[in-house]
C-alpha positions in Angstrom: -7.6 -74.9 36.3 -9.1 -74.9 32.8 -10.1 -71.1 32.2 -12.5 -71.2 29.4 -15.5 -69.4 29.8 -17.8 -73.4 29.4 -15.3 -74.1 32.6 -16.1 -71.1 34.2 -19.6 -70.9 33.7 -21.0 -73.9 32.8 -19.0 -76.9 34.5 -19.6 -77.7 38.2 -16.7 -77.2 40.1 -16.0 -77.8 43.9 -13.1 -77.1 46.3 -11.9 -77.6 49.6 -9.5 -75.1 51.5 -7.2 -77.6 54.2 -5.3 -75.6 56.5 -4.1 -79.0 58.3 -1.0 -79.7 56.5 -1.0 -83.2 57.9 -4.5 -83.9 56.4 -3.6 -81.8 53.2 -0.2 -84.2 51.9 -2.6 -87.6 53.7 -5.0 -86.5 50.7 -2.4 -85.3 48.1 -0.8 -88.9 48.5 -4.4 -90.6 48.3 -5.4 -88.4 45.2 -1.6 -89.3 43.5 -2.5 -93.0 43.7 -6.3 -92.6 42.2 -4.4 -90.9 39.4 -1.6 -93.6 39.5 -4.6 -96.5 39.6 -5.7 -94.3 36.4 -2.8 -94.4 34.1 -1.7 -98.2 35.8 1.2 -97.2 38.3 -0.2 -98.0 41.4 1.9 -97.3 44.4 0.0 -97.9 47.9 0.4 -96.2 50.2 -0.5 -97.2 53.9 -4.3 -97.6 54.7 -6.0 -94.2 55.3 -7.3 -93.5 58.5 -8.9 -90.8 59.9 -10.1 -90.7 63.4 -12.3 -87.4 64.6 -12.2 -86.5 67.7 -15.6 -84.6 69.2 -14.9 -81.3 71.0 
């Protein structure tokens, strides 16, 4: 986190709280190859997929 006060104050910032920690490292892994994809070390993992289930 960049604490400056234009960070704080001015900059849009959003976040998610996961308590799933299934879900959690399925999105750390996805974020970790945008960033990979980024910098030109792509490493792919297996397709995402997320299937909801209605209560």
């Amino acid at each position: 986190m960049n604490l400056t006060t234009n960070q704080i104050f001015t900059d849009h910032n959003n976040m998610i709280w996961i308590q799933d920690q299934g879900l959690a490292k399925t999105l750390s892994v996805e974020f970790e190859e945008m960033v990979g994809a980024a910098v030109g070390q792509i490493q792919t993992p297996p397709p995402l997929n997320l299937a909801i289930k209605k209560r």
